[in-house]
TORPA-4810 file (N, C-alpha, C, O; in nm, 3 decimals):
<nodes>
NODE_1_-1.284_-2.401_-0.497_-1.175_-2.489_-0.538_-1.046_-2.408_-0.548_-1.036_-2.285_-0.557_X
NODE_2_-0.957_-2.494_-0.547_-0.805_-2.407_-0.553_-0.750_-2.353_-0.658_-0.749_-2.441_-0.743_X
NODE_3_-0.706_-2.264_-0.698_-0.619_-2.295_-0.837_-0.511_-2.328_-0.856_-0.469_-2.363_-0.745_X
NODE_4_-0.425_-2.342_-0.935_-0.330_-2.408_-0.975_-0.210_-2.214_-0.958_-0.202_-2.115_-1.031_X
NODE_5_-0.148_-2.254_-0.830_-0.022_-2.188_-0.765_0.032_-2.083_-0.857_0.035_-1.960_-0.851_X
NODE_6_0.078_-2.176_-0.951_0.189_-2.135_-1.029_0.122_-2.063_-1.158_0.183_-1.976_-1.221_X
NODE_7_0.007_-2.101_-1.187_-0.108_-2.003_-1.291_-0.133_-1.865_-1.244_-0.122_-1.758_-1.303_X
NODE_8_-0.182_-1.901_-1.085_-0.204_-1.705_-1.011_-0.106_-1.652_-0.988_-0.125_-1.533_-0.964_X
NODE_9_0.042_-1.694_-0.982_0.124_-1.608_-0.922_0.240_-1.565_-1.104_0.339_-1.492_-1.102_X
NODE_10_0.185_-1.634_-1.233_0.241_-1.644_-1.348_0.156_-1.578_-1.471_0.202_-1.540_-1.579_X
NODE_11_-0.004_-1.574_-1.420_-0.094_-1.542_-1.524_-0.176_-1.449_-1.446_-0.254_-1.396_-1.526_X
NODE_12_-0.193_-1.410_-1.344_-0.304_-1.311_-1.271_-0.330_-1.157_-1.314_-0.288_-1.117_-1.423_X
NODE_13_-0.371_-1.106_-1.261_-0.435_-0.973_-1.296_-0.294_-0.903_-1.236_-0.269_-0.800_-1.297_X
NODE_14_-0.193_-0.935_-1.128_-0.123_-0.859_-1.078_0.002_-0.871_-1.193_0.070_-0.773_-1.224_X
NODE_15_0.017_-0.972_-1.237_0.114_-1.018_-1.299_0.090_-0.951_-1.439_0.191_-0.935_-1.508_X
NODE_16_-0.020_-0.914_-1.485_-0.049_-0.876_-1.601_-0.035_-0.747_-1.588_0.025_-0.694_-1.681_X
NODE_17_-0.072_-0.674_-1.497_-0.019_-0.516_-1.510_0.129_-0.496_-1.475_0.179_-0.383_-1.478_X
NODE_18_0.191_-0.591_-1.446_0.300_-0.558_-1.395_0.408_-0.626_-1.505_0.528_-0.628_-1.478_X
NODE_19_0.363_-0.674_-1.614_0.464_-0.673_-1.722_0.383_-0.594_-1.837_0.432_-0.613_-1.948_X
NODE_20_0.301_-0.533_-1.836_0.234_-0.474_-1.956_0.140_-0.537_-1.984_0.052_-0.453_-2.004_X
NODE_21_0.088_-0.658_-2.004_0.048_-0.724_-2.091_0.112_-0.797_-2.128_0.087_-0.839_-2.241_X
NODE_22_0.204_-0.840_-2.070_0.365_-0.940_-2.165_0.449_-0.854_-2.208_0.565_-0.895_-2.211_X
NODE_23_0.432_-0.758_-2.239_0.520_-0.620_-2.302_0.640_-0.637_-2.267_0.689_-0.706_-2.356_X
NODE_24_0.727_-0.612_-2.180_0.816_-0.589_-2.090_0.846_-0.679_-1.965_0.741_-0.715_-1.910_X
NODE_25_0.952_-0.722_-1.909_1.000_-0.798_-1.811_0.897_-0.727_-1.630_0.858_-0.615_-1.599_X
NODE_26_0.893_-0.863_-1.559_0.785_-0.816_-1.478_0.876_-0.701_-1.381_0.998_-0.707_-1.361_X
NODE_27_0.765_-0.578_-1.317_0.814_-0.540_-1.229_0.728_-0.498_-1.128_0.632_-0.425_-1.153_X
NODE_28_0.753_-0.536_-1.023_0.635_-0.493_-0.894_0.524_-0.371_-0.941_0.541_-0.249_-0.944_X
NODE_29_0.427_-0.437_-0.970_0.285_-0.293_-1.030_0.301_-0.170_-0.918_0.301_-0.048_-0.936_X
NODE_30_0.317_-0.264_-0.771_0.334_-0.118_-0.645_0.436_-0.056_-0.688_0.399_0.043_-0.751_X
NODE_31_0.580_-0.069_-0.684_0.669_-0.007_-0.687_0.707_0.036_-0.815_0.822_0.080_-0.820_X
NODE_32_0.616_0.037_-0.966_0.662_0.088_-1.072_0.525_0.165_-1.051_0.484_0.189_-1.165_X
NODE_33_0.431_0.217_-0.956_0.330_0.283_-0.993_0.202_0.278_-1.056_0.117_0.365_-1.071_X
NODE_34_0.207_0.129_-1.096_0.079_0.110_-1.149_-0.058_0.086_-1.050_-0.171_0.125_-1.081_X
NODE_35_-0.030_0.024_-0.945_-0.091_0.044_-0.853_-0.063_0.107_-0.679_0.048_0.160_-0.673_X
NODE_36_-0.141_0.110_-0.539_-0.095_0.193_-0.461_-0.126_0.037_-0.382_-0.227_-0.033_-0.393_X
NODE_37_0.011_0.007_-0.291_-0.026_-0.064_-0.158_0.007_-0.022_-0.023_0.116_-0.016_0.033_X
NODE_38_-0.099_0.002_0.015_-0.065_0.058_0.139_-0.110_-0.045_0.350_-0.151_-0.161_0.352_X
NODE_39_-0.094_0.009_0.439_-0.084_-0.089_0.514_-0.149_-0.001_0.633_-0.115_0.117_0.627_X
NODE_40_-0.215_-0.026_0.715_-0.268_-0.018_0.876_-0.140_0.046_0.907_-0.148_0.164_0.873_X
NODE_41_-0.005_0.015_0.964_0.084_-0.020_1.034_0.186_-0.077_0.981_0.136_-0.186_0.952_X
NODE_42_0.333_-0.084_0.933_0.423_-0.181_0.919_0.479_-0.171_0.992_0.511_-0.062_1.040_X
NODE_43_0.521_-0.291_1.037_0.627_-0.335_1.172_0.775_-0.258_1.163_0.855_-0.257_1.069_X
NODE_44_0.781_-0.213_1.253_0.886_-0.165_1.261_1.062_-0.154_1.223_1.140_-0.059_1.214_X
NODE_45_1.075_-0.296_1.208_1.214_-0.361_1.216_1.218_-0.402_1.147_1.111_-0.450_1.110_X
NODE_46_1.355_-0.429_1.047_1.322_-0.500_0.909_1.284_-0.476_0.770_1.296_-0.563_0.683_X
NODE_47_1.236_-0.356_0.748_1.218_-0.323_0.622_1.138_-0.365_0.568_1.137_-0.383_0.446_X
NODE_48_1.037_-0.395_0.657_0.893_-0.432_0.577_0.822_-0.324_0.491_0.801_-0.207_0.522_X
NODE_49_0.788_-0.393_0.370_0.740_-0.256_0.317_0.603_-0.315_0.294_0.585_-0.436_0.310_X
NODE_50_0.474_-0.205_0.244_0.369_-0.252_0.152_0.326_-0.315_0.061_0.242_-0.404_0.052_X
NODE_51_0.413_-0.245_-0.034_0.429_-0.251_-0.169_0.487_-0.431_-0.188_0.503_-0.462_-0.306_X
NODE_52_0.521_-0.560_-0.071_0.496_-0.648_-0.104_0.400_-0.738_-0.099_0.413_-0.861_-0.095_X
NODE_53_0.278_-0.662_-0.099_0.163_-0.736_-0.100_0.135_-0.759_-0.305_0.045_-0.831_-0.351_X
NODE_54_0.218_-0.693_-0.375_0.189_-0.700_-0.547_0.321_-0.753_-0.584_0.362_-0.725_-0.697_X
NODE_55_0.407_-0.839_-0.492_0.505_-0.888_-0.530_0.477_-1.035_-0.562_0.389_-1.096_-0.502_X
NODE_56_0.577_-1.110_-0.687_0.547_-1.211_-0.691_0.640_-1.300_-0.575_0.728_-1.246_-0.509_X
NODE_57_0.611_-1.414_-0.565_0.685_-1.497_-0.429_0.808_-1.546_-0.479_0.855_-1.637_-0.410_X
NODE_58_0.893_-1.503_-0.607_1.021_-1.513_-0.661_1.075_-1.416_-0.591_1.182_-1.460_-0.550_X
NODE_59_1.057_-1.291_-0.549_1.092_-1.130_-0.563_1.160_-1.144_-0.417_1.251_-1.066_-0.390_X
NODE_60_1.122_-1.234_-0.325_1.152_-1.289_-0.182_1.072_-1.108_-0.095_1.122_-1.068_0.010_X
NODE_61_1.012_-1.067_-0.129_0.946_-0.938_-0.066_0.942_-0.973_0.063_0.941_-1.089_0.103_X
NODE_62_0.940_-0.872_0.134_0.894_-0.884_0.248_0.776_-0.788_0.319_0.795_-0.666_0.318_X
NODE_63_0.684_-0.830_0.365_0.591_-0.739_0.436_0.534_-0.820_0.563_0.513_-0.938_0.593_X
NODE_64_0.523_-0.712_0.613_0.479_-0.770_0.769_0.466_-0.647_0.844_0.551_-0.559_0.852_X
NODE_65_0.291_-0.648_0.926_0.186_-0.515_0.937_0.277_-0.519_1.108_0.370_-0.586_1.153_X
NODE_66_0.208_-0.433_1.151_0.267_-0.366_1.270_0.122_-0.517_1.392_0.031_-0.581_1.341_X
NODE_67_0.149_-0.518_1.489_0.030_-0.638_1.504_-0.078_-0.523_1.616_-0.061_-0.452_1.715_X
NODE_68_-0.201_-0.565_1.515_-0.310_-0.487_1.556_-0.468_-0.545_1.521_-0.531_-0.543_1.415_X
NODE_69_-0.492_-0.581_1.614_-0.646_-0.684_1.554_-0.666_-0.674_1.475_-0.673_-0.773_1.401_X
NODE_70_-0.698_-0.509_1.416_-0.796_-0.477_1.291_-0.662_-0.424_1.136_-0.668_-0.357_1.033_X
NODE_71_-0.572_-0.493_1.199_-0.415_-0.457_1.105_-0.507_-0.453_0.987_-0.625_-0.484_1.002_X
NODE_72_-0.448_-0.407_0.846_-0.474_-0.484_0.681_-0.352_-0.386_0.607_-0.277_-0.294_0.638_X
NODE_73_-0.382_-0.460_0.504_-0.260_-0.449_0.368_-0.399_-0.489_0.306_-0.495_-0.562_0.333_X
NODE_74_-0.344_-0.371_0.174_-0.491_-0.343_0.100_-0.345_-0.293_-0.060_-0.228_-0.256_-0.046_X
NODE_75_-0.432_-0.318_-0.201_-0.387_-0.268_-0.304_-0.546_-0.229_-0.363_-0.653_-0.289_-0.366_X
NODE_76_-0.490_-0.068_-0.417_-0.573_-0.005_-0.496_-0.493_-0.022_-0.654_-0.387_0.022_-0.696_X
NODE_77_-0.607_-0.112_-0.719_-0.615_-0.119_-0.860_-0.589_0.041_-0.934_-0.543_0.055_-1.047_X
NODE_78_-0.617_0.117_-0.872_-0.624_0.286_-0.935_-0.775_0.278_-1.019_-0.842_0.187_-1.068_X
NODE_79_-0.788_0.424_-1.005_-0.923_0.477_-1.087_-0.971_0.410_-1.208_-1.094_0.408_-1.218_X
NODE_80_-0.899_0.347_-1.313_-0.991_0.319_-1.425_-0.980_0.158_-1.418_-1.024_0.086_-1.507_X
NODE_81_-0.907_0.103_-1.284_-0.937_-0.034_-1.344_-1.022_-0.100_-1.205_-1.021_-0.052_-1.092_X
NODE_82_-1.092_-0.217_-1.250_-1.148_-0.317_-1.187_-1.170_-0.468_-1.185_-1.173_-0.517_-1.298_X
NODE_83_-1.181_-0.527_-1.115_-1.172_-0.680_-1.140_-1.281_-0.723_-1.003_-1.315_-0.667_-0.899_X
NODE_84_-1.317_-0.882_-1.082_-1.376_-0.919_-1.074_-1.329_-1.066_-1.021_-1.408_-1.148_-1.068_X
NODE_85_-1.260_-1.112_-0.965_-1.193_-1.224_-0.942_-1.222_-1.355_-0.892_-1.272_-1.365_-0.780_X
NODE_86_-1.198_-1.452_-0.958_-1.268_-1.610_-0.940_-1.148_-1.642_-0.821_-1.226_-1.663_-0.729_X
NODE_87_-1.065_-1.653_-0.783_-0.961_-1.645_-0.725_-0.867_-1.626_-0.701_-0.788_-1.625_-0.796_X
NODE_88_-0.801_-1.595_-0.537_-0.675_-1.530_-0.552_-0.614_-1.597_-0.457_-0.657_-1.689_-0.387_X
NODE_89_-0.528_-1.555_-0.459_-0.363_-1.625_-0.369_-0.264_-1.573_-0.289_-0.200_-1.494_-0.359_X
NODE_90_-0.210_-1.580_-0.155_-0.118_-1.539_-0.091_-0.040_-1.602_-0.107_-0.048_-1.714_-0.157_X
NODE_91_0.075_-1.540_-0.063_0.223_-1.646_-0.035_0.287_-1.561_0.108_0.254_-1.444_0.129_X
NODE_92_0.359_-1.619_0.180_0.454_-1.578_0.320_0.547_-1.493_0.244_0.537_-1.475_0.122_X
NODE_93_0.670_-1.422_0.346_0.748_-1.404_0.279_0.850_-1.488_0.297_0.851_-1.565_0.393_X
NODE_94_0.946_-1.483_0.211_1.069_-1.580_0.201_1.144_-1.546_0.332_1.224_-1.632_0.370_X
NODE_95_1.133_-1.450_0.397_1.249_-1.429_0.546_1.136_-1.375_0.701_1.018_-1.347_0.725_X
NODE_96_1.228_-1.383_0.747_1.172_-1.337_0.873_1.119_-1.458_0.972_1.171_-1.570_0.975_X
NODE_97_1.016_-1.420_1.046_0.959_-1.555_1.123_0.804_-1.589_1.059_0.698_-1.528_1.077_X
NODE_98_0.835_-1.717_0.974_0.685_-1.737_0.875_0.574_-1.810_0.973_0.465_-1.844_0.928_X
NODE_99_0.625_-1.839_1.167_0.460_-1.885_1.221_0.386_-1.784_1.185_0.272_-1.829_1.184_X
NODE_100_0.381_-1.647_1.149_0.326_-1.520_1.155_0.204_-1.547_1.058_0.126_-1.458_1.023_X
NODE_101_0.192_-1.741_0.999_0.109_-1.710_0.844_-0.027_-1.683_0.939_-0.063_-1.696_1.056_X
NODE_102_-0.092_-1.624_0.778_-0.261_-1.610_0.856_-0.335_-1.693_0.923_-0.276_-1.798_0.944_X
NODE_103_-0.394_-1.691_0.946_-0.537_-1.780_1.023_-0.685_-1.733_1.031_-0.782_-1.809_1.031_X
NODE_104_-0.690_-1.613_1.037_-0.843_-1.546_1.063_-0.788_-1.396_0.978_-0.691_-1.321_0.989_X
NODE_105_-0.912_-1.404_0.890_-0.878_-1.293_0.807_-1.005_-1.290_0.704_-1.064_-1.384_0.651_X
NODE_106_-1.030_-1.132_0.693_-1.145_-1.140_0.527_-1.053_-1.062_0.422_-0.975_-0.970_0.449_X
NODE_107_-1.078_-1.114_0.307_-1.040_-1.049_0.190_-1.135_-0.935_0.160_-1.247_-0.986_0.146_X
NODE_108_-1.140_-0.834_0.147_-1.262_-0.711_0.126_-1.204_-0.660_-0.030_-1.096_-0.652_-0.087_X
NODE_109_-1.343_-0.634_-0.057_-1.344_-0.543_-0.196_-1.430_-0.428_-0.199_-1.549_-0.432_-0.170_X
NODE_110_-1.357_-0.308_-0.241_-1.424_-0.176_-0.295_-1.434_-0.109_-0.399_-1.345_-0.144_-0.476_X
NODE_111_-1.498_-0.028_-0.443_-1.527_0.027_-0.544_-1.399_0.181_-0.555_-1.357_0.239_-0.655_X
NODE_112_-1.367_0.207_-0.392_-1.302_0.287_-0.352_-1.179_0.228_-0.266_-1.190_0.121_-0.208_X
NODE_113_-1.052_0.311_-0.262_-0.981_0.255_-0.103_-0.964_0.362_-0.004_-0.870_0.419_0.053_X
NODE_114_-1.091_0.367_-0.006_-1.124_0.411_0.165_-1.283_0.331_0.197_-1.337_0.357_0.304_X
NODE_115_-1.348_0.239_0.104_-1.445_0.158_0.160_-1.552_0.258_0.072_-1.518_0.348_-0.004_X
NODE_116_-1.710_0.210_0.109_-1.696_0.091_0.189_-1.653_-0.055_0.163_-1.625_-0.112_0.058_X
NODE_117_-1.655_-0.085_0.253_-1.584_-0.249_0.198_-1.666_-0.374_0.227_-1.719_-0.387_0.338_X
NODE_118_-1.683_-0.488_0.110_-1.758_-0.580_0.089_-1.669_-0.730_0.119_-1.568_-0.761_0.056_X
NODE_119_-1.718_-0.794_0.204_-1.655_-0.917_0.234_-1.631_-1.005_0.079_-1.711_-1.000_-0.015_X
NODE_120_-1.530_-1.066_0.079_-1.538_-1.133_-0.063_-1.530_-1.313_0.037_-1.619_-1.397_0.053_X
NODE_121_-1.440_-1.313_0.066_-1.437_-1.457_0.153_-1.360_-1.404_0.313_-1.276_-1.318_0.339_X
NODE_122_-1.435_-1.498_0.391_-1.423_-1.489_0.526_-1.324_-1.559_0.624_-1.395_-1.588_0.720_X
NODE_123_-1.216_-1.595_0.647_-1.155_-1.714_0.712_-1.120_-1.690_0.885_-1.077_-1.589_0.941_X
NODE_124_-1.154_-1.817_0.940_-1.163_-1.819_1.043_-1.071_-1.960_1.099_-1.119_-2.073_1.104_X
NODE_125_-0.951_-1.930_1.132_-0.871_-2.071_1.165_-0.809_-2.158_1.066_-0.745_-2.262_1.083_X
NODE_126_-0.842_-2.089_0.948_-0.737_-2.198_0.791_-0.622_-2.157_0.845_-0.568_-2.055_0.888_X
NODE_127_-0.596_-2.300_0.822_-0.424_-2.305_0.878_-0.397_-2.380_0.651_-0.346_-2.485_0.611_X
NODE_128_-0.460_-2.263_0.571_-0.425_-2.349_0.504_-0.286_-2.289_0.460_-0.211_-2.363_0.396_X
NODE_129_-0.254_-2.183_0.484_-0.082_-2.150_0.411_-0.040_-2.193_0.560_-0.091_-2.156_0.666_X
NODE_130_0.075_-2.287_0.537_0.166_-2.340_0.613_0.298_-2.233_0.673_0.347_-2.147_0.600_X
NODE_131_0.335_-2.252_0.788_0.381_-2.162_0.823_0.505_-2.190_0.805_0.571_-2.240_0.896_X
NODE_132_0.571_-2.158_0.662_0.688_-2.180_0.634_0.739_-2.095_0.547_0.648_-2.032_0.493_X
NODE_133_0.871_-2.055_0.498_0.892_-1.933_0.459_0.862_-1.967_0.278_0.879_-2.068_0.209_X
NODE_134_0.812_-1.834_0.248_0.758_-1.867_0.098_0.644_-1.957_0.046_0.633_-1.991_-0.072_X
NODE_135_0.534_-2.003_0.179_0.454_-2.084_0.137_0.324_-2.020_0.052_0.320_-1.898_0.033_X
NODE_136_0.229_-2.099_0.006_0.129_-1.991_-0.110_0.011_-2.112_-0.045_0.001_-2.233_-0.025_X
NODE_137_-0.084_-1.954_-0.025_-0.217_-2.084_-0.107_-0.315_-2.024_-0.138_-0.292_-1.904_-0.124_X
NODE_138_-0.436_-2.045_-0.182_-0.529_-2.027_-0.301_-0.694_-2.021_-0.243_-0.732_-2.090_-0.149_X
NODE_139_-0.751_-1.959_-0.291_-0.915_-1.967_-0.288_-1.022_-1.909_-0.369_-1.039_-1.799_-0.422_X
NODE_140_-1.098_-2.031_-0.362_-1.192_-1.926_-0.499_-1.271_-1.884_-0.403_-1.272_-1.898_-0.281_X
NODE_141_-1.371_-1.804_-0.520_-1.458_-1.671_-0.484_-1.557_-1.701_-0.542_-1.577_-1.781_-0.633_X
NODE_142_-1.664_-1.589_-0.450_-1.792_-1.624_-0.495_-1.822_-1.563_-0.651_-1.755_-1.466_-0.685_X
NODE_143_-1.918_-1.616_-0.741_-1.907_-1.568_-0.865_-1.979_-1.411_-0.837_-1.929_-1.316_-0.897_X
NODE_144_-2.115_-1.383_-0.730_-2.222_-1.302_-0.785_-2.096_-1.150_-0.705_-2.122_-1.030_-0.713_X
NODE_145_-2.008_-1.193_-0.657_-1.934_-1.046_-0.647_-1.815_-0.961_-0.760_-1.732_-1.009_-0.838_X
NODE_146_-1.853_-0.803_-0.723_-1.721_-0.790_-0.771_-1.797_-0.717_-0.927_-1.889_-0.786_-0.973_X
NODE_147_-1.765_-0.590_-1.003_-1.628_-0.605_-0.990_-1.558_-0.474_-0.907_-1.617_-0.366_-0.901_X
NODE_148_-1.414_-0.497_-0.839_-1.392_-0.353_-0.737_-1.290_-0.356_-0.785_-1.238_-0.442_-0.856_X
NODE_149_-1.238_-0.217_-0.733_-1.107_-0.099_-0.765_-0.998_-0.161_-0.631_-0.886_-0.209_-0.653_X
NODE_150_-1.043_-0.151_-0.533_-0.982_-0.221_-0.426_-0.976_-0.349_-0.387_-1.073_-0.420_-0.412_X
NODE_151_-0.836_-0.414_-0.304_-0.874_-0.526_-0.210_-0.794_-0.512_-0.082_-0.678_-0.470_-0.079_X
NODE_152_-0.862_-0.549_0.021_-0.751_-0.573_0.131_-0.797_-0.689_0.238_-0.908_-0.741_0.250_X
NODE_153_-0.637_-0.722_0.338_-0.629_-0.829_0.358_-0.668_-0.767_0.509_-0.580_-0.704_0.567_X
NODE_154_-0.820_-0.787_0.584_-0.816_-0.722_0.714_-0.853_-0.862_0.851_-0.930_-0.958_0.855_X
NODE_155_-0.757_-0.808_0.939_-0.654_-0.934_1.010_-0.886_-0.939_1.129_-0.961_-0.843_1.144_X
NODE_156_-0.905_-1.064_1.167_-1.009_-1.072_1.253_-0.942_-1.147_1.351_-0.982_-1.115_1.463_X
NODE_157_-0.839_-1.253_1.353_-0.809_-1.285_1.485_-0.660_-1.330_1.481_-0.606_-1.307_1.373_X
NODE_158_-0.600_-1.375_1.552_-0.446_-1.379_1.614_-0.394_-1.499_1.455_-0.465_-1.584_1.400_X
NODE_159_-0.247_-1.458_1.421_-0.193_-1.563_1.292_-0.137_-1.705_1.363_-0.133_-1.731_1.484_X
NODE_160_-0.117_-1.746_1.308_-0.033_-1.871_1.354_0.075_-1.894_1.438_0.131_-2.002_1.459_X
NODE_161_0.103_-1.771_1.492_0.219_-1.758_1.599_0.122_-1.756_1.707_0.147_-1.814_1.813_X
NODE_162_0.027_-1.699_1.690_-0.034_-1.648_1.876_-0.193_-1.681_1.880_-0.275_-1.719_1.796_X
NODE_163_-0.197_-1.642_2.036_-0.369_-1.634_2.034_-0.392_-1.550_2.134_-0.301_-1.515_2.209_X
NODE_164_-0.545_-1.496_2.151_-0.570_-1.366_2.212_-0.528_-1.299_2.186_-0.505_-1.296_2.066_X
NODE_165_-0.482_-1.193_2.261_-0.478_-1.054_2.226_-0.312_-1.008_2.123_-0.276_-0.907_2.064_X
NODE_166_-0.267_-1.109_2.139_-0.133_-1.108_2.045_-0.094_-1.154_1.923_-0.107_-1.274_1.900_X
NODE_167_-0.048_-1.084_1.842_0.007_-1.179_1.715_-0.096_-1.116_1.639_-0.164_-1.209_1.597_X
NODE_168_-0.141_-1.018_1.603_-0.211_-1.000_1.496_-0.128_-0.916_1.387_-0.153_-0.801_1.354_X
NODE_169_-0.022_-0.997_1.337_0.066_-0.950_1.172_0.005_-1.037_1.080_-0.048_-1.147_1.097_X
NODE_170_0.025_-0.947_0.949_-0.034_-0.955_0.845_0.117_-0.975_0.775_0.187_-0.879_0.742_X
NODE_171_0.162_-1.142_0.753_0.309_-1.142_0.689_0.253_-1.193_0.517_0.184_-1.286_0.477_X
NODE_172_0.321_-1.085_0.453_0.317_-1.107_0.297_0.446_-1.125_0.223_0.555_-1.080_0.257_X
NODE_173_0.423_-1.187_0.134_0.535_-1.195_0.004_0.463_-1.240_-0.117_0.517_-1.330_-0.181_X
NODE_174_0.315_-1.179_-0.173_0.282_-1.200_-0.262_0.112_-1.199_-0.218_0.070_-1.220_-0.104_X
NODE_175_0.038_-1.172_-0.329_-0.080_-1.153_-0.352_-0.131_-1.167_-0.496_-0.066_-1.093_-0.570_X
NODE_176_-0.249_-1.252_-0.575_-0.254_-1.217_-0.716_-0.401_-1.266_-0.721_-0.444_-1.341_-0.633_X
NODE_177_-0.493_-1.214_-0.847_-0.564_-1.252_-0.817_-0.606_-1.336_-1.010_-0.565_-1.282_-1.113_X
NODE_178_-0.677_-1.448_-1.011_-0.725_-1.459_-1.155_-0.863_-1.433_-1.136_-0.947_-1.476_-1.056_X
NODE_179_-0.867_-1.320_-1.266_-0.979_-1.287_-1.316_-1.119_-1.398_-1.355_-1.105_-1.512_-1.400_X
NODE_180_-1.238_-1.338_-1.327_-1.358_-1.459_-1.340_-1.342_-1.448_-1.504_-1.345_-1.555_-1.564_X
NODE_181_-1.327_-1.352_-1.565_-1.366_-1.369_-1.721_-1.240_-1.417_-1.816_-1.239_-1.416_-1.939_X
NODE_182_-1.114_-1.468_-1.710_-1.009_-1.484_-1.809_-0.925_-1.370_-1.899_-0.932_-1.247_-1.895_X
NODE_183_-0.871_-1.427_-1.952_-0.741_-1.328_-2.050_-0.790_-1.215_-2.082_-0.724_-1.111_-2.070_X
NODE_184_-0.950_-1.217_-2.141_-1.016_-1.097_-2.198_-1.016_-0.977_-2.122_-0.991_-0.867_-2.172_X
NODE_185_-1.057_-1.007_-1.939_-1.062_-0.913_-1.842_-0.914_-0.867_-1.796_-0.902_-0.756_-1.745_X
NODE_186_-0.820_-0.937_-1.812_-0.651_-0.857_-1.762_-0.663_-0.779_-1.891_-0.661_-0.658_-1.870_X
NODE_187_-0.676_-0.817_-2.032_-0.589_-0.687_-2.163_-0.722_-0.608_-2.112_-0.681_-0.493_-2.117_X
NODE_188_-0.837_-0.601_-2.072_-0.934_-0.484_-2.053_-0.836_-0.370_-1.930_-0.801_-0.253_-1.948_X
NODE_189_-0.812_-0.470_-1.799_-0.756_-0.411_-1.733_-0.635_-0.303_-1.727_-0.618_-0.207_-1.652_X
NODE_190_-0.535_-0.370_-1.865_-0.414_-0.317_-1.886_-0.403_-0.210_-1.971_-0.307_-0.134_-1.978_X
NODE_191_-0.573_-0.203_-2.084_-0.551_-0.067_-2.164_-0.656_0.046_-2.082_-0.714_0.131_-2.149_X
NODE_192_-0.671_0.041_-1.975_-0.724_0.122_-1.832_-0.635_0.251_-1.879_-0.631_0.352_-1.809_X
</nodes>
């Protein structure tokens, strides 16, 4: 089932390390260091960076992978934390060209970020984020997985711009995930 948009991208595990706990005004967990996002490839042109795969879809981030079948954008939680997640959420980014949204893609989780890596959900042809700039959408997860240090987003077939051998970008402006155990598992996460 879906969750409610504005809960994962306002209450999630990303959102929670990235204001403290509520502590402090939010700031990108990648780019203040709390966590590492890194990428296959970023496209060249444009100023795509990584580090907007832990952005919220206010922040207008931009990311977008270099296009390579096996592209991904991956965030490492860091060494002492882990999660366990009932579901999580993408969003496009606010600029650039948004046909680029996904279509064929697995979400993977590790214990490590260098693998190995465990399928969490599989997609093959969801056209469910709309290919429009800043769009979001949502999926739950299986309960018996999890919990990992890593996640990443690794591309299996062409996005919504292309097919065959072309078009395999990975366009982000947000990622979050809610925890299976609720509020209890982000303050576990945040005194990591």
């Amino acid at each position: 089932s879906e969750c409610r948009l504005g809960a994962a991208f306002g209450e999630g595990a990303l959102h929670h390390i990235g204001t403290k706990g509520r502590t402090r005004p939010w700031a990108n967990p990648a780019e203040a260091g709390e966590v590492a996002c890194t990428a296959s490839k970023m496209h060249s042109s444009g100023g795509y960076k990584a580090t907007a795969l832990a952005a919220r879809p206010s922040e207008k981030a931009r990311g977008l992978t270099a296009d390579s079948p096996r592209g991904r954008l991956q965030v490492d939680l860091r060494a002492k934390r882990r999660l366990a997640p009932s579901h999580y959420a993408l969003a496009n980014a606010h600029n650039g060209d948004c046909a680029f949204a996904l279509r064929s893609w697995e979400l993977q989780g590790s214990d490590s970020p260098t693998g190995p890596w465990t399928t969490l959900k599989a997609h093959s042809g969801d056209a469910s984020m709309a290919a429009t700039k800043a769009a979001e959408a949502s999926w739950a997860l299986p309960a018996s997985l999890g919990p990992f240090r890593a996640f990443r987003l690794q591309m299996t077939g062409p996005n919504a711009y292309g097919a065959g051998d072309s078009y395999h970008h990975i366009m982000s402006g947000g990622m979050e995930f809610l925890p299976r155990n609720g509020l209890i598992e982000i303050l576990r996460l945040a005194t990591c």
